[in-house]
N, C-alpha and C positions, 0 to 999 in steps of 0.2 A: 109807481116807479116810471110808467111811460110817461107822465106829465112832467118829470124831473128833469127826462128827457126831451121830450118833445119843447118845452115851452123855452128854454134858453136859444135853442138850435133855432124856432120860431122866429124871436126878437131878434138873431141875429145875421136871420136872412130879412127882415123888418129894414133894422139899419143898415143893412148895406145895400138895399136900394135906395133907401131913400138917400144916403151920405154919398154914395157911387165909391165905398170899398170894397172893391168887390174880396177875397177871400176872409178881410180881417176881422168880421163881426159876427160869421160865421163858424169860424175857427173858433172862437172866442167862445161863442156860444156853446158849440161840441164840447170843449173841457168842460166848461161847466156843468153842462148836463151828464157827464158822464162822472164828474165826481159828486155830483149830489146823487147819482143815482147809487153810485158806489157806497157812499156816507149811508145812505137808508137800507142796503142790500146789508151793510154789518151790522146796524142797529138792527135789524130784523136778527137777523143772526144768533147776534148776541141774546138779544130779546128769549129767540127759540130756546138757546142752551139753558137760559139761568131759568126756567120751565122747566125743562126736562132735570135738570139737574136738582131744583128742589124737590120735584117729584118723588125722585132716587130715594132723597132721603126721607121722604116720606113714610116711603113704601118700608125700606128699613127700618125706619123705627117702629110701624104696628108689626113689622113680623120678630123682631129682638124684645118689644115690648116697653121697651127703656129707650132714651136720648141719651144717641153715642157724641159726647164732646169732640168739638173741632178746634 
């Protein structure tokens, strides 16, 4: 997650020296990094639940003994 961050905000203080923009390639970079970091914080997320979630019903069915339909 810090490289999702770090490497856009990098490239975008990169180009704005070398282009002499100064805030816009910078700025630039920030959003991006902060929604790719965003994008991988919910993928993980999500990731965790649908884990714990199938777990649940694991655990359910050896204590019922039978598979309850969904």
């Amino acid at each position: 997650m810090l490289f999702s961050l770090l490497i856009p905000l990098l490239a975008g203080i990169w180009l704005d020296k070398r282009l002499g923009t100064a805030p816009l390639f910078i700025l630039i970079g920030a959003v991006l990094g902060i929604l790719a970091a965003t994008v991988g914080v919910a993928r993980m997320t999500l990731r965790t639940f649908s884990v714990a979630i199938g777990q649940d019903s694991d655990q359910q069915v050896e204590a019922n003994g039978k598979e309850e339909p969904e």
